[in-house]
PASEBA-1860 file (N, C-alpha, C; in nm, 3 decimals):
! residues 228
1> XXXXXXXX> 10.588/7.181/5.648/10.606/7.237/5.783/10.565/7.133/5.886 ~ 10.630/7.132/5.997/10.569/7.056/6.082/10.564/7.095/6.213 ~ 10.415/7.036/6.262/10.321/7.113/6.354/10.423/7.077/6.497 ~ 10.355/7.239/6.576/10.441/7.215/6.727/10.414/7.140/6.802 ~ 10.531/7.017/6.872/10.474/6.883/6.962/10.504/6.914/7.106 ~ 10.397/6.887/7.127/10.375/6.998/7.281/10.486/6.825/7.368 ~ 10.527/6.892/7.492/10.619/6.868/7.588/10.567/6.687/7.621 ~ 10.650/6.599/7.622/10.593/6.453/7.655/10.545/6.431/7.799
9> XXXXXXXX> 10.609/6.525/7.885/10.602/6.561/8.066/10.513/6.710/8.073 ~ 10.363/6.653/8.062/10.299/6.785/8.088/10.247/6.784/8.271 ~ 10.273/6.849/8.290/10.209/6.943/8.429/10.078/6.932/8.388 ~ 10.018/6.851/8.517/9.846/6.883/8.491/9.792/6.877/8.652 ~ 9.706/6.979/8.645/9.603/7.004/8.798/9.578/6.888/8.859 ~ 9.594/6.855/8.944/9.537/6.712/9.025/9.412/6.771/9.061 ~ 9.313/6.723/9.040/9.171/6.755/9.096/9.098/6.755/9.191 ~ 9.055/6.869/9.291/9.025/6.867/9.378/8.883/6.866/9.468
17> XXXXXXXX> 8.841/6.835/9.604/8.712/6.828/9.609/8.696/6.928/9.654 ~ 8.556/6.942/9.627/8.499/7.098/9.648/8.431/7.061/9.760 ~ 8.448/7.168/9.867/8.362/7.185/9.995/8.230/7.216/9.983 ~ 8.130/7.173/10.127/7.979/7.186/10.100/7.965/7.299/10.155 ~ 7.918/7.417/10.048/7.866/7.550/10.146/7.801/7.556/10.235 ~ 7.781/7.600/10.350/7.667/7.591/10.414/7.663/7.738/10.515 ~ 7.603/7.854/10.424/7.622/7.981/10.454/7.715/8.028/10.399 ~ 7.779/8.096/10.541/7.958/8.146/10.523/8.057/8.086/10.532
25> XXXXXXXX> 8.007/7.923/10.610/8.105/7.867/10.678/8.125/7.728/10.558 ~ 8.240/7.710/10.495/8.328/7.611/10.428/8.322/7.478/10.510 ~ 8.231/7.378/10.503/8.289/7.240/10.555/8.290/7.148/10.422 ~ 8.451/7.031/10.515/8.481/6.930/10.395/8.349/6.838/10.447 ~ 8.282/6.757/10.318/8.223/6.648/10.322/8.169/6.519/10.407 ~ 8.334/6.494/10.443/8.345/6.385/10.538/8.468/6.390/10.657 ~ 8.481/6.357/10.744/8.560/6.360/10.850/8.658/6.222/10.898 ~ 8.620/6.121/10.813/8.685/5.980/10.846/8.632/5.898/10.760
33> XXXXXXXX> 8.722/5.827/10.765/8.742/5.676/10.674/8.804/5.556/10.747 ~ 8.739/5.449/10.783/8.837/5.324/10.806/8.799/5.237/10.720 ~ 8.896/5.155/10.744/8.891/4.990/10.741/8.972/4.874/10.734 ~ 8.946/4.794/10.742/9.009/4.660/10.816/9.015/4.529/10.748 ~ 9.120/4.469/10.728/9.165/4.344/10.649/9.240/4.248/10.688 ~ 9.202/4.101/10.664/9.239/3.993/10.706/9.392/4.010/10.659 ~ 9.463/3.911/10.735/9.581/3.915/10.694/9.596/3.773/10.554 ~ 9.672/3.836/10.475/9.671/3.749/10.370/9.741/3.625/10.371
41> XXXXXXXX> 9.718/3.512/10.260/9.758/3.389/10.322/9.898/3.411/10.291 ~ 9.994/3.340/10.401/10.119/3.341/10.413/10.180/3.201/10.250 ~ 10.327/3.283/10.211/10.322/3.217/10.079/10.389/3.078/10.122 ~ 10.396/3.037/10.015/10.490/2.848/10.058/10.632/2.865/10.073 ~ 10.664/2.808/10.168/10.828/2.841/10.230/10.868/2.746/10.190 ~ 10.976/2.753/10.035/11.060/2.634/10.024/11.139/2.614/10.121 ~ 11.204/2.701/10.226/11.322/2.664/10.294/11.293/2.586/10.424 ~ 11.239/2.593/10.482/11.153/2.484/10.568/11.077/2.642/10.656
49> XXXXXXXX> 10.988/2.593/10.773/10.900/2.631/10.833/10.983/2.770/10.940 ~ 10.977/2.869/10.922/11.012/2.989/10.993/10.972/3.044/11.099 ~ 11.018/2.985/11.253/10.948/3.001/11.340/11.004/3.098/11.426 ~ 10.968/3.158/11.566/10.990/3.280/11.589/11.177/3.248/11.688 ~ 11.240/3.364/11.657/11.351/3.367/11.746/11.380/3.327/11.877 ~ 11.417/3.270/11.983/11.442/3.236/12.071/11.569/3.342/12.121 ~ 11.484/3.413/12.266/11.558/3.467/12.345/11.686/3.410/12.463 ~ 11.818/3.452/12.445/11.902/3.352/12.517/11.859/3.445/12.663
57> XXXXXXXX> 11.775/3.508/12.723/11.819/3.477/12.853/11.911/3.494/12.963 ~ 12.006/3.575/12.878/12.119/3.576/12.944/12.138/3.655/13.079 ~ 12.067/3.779/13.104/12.048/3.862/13.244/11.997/3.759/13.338 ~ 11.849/3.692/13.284/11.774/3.613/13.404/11.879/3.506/13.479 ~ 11.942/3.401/13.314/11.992/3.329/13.347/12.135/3.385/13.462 ~ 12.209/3.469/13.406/12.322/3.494/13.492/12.288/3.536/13.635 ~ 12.150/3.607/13.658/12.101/3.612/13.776/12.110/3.525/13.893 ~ 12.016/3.399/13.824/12.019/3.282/13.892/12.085/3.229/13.879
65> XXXXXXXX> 12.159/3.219/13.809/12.382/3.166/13.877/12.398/3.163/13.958 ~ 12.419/3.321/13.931/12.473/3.416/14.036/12.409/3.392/14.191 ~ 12.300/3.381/14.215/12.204/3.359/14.350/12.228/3.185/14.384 ~ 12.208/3.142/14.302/12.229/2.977/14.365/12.404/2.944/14.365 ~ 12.496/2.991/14.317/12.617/2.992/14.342/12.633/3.038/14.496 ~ 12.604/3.139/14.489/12.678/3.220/14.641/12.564/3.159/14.716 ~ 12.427/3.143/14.762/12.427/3.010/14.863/12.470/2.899/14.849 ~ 12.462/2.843/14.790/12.538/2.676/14.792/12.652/2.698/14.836
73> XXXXXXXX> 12.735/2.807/14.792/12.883/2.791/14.853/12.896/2.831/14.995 ~ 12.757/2.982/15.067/12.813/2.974/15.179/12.728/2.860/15.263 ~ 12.645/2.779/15.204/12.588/2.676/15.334/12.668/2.555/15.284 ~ 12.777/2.555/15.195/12.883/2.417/15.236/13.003/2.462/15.282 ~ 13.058/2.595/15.308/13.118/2.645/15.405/13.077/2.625/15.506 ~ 12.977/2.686/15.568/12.900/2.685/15.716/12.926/2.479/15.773 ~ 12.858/2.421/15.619/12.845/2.261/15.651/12.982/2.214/15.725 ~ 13.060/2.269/15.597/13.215/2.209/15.609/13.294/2.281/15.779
81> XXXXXXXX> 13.214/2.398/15.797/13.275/2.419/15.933/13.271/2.366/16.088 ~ 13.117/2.344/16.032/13.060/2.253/16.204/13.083/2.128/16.148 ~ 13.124/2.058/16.042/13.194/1.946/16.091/13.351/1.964/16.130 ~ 13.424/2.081/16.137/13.555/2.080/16.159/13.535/2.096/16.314 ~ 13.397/2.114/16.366/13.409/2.123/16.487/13.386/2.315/16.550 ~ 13.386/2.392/16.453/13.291/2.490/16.465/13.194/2.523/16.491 ~ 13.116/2.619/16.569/12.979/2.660/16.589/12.923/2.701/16.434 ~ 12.777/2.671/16.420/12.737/2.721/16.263/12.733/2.868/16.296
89> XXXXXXXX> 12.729/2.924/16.159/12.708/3.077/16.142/12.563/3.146/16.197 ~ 12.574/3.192/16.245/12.454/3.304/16.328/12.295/3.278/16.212 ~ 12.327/3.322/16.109/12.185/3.322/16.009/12.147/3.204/15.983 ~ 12.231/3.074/16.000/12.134/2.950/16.014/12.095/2.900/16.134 ~ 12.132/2.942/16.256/12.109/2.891/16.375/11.957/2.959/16.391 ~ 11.984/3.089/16.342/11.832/3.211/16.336/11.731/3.112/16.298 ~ 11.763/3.103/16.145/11.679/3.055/16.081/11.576/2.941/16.060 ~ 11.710/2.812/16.140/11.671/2.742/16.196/11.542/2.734/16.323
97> XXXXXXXX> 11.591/2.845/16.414/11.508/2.809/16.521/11.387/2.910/16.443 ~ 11.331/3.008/16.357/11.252/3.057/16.251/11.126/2.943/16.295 ~ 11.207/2.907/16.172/11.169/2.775/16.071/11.078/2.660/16.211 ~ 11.153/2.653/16.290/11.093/2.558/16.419/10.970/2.607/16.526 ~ 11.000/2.729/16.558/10.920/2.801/16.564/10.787/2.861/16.582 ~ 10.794/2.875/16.396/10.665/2.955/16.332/10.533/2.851/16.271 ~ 10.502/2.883/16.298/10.318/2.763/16.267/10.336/2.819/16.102 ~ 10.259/2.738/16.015/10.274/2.763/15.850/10.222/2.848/15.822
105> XXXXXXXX> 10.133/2.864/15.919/10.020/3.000/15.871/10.059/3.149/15.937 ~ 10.166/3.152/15.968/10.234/3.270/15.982/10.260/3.341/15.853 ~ 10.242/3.477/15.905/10.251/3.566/15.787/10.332/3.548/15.680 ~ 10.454/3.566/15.737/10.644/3.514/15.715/10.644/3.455/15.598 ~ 10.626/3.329/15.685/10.609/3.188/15.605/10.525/3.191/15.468 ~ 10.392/3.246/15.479/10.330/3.258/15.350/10.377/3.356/15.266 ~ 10.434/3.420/15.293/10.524/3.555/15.230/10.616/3.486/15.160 ~ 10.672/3.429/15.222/10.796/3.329/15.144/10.757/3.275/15.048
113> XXXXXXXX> 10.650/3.160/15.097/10.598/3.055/15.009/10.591/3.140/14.869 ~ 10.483/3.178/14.898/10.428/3.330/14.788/10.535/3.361/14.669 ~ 10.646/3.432/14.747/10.780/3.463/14.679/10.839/3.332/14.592 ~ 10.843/3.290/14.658/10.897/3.124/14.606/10.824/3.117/14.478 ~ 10.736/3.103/14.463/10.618/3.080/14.403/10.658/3.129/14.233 ~ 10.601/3.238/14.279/10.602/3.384/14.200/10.738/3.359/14.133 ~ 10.831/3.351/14.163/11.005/3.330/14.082/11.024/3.237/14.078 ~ 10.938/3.146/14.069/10.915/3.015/14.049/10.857/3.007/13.888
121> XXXXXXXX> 10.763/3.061/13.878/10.661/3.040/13.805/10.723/3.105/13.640 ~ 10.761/3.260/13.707/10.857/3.376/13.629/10.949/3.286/13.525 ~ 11.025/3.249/13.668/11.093/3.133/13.534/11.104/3.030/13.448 ~ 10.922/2.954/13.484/10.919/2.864/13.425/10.860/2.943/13.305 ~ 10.789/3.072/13.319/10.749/3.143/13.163/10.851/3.182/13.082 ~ 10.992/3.234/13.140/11.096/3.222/13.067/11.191/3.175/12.980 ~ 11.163/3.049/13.015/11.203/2.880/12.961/11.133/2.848/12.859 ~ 10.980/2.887/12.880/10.853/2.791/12.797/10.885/2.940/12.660
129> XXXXXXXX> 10.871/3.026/12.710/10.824/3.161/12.563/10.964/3.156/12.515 ~ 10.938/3.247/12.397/11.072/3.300/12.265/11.158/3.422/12.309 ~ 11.026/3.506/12.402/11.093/3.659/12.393/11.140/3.690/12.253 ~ 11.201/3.785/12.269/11.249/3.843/12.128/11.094/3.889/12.035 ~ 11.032/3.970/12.074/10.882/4.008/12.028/10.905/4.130/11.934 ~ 11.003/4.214/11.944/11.054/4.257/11.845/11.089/4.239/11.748 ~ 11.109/4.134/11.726/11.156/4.058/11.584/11.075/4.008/11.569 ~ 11.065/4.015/11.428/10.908/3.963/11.325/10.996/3.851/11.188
137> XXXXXXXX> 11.005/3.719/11.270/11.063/3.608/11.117/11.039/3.611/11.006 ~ 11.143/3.656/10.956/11.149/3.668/10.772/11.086/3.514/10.722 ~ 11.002/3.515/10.571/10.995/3.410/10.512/11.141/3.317/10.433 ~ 11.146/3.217/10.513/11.256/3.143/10.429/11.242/3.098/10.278 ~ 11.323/3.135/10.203/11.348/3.092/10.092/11.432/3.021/10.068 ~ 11.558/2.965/10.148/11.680/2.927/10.112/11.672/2.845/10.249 ~ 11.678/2.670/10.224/11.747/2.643/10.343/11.877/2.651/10.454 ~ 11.846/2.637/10.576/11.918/2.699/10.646/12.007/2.832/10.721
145> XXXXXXXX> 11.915/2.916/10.618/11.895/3.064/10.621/11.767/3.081/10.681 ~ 11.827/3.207/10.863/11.693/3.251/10.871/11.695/3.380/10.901 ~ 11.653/3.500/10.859/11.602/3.640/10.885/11.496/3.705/10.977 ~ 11.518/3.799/11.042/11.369/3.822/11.133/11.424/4.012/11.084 ~ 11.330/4.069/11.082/11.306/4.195/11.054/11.226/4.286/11.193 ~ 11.288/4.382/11.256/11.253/4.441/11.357/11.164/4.528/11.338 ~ 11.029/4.526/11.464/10.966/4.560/11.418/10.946/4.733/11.418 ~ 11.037/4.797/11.448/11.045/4.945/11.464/11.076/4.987/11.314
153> XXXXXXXX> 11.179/4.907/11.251/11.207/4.901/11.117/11.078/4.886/10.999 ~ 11.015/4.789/11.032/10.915/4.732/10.956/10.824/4.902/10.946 ~ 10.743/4.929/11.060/10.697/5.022/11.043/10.703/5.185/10.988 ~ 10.822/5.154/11.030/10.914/5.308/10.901/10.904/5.291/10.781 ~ 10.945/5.169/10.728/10.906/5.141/10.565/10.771/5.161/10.550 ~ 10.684/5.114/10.586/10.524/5.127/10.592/10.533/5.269/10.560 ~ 10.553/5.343/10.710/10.490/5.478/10.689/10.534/5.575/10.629 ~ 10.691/5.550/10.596/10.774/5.614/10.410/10.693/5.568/10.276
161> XXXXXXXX> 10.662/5.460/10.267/10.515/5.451/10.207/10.413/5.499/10.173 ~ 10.349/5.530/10.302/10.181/5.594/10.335/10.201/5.731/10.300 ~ 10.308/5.834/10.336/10.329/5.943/10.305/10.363/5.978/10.205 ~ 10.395/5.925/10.120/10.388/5.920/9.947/10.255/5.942/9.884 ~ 10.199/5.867/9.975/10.078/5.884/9.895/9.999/6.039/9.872 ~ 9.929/6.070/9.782/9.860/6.206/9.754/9.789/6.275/9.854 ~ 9.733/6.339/9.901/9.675/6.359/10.005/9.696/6.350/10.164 ~ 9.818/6.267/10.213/9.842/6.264/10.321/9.948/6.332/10.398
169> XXXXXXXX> 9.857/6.378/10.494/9.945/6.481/10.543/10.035/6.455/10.657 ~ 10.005/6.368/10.726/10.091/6.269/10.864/10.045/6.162/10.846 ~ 10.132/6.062/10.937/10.095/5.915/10.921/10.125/5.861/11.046 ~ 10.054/5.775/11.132/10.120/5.704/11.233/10.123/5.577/11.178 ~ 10.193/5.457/11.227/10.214/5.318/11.208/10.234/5.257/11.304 ~ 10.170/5.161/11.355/10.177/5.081/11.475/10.192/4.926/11.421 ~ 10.295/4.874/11.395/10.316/4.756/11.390/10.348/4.650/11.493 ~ 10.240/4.541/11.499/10.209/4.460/11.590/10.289/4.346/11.527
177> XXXXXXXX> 10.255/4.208/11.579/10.315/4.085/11.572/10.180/4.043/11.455 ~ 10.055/4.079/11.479/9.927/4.016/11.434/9.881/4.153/11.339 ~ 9.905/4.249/11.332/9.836/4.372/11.315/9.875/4.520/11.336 ~ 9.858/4.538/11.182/9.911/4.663/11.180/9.784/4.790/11.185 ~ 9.791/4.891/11.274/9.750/4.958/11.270/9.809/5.141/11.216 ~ 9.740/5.136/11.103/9.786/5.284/11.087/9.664/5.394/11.049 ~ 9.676/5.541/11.111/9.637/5.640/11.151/9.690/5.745/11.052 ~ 9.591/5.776/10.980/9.664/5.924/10.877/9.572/6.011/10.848
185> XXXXXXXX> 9.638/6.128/10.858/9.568/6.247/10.839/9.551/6.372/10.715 ~ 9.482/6.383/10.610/9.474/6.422/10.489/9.417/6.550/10.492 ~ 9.442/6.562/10.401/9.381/6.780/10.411/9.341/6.791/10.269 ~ 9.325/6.669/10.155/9.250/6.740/10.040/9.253/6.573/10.021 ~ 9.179/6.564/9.874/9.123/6.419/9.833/8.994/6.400/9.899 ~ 8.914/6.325/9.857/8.811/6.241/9.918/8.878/6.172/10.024 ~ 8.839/6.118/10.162/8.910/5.999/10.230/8.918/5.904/10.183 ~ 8.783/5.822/10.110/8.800/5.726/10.106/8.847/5.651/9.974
193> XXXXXXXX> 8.880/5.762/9.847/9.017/5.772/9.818/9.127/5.717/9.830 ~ 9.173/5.871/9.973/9.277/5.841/9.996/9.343/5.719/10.071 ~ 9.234/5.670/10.161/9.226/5.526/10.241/9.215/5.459/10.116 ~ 9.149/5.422/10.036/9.164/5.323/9.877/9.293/5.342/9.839 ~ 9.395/5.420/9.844/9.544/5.408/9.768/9.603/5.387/9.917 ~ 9.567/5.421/10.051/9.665/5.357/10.149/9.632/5.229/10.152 ~ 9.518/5.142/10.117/9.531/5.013/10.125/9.582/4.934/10.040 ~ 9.584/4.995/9.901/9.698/4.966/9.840/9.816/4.920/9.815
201> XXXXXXXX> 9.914/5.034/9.887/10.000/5.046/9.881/10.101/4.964/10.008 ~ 10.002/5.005/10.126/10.048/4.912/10.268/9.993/4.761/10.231 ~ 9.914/4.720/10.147/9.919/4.587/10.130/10.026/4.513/10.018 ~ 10.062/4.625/9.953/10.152/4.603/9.867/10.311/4.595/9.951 ~ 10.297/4.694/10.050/10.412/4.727/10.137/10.452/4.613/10.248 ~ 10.330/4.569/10.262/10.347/4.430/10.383/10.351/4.321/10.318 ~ 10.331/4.277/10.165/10.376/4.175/10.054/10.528/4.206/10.060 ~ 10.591/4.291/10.055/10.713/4.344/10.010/10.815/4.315/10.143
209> XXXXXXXX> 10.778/4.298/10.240/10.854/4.286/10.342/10.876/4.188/10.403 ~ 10.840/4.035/10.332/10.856/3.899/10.339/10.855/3.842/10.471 ~ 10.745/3.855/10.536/10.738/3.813/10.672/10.654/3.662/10.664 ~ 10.706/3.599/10.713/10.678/3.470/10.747/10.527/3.485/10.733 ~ 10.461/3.555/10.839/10.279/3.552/10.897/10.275/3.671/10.859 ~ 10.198/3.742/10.742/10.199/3.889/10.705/10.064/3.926/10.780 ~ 10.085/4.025/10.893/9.956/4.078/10.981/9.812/4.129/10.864 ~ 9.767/4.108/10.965/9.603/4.212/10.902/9.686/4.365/10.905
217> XXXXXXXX> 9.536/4.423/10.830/9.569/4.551/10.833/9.455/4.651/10.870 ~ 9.479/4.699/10.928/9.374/4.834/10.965/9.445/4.987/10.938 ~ 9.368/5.073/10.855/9.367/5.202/10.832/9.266/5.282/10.847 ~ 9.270/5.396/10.906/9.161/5.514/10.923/9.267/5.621/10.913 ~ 9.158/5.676/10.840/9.227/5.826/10.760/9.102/5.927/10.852 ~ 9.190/6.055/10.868/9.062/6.142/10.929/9.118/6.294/10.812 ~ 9.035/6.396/10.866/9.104/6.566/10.864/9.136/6.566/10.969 ~ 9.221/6.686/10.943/9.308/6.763/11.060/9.191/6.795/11.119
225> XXXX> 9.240/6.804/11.290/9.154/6.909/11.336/9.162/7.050/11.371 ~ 9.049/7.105/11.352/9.030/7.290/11.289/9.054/7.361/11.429 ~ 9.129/7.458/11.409/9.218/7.529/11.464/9.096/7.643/11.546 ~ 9.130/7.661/11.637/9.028/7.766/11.683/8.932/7.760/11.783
END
């Protein structure tokens, strides 16, 4: 005869923590868990060095086209007219006598300067930075291939992740350029536990997503808060 072989996929209790009595009233243990981790060393890029995207610019730039086109053209109209022997146009004769005028330390004048300045400056930060901060550069593997992964994207995978995990009941994800911060909220498990398998798994999850500079990580797990 041969003996009955119980099922290879058994169903078994996941084990749970028991609350501290205290009277009538049921409280869990602990209320929070964090913690916080260097970001790990970035791996060796055979394909050469993966640096961040470069924004083309194209609104600012067409802006200032657009603005230095249409003066230049109407003050070499105006030019080209008073040499045909025309009076100049009304807004440079103004401006002119302005300009002759006003002492430097007039309001005006420093207002201008100021302005000048300021969209001056705007665009020299425009020129010098990448923009494109949304995009997080993939690690190259392949020369002449380059990838950047967005970072609204990045953080959905994360937190399809985190919510897998046992015990968690919501998840926020805040993915930075330097640092990820994520926020989750558990209703059974120990926290720090359940924070021990989210660090896990999001460090496993931010290995997995081949970013050039893989951020630190920060997690804090709390309970819900009690209704009433």
């Amino acid at each position: 005869m041969t003996e009955p072989h119980e099922p290879e996929h058994r169903t078994q209790r996941l084990p749970t923590t028991r609350p501290v009595e205290q009277g009538t009233v049921l409280e869990l243990d602990q209320s929070a868990s964090s913690a916080a981790y260097d970001p790990a060393p970035a791996q060796q890029e055979s394909g050469g060095r993966a640096g961040r995207f470069w924004s083309a610019r194209r609104v600012p730039a067409a802006i200032l086209a657009l603005v230095i086109l249409g003066g230049t053209g109407l003050l070499l109209y105006d030019v080209a007219a008073v040499r045909a022997g025309h009076p100049a146009m009304r807004w440079r004769r103004t401006l002119a006598d302005e300009l002759a005028g006003r002492p430097l330390d007039d309001v005006w004048v420093l207002a201008g300067a100021a302005a000048a300045v300021a969209i001056g400056l705007w665009l020299l930060v425009l020129a010098v930075t990448p923009g494109l901060r949304a995009l997080l550069p993939m690690r190259r593997d392949r020369p002449g291939v380059r990838a950047g992964l967005d970072r609204a994207a990045a953080a959905l995978v994360l937190r399809d992740r985190a919510i897998e995990v046992s015990g968690v009941r919501s998840v926020r994800v805040r993915m930075g350029r330097g640092k990820v911060g994520v926020r989750a909220v558990s209703h059974f498990r120990e926290l720090d536990d359940v924070r021990a398998d989210l660090d896990t798994v999001l460090g496993t999850g931010i290995k997995d997503l081949g970013l050039a500079r893989p951020p630190s990580l920060s997690v804090h797990v709390r309970r819900p808060a009690k209704k009433g």
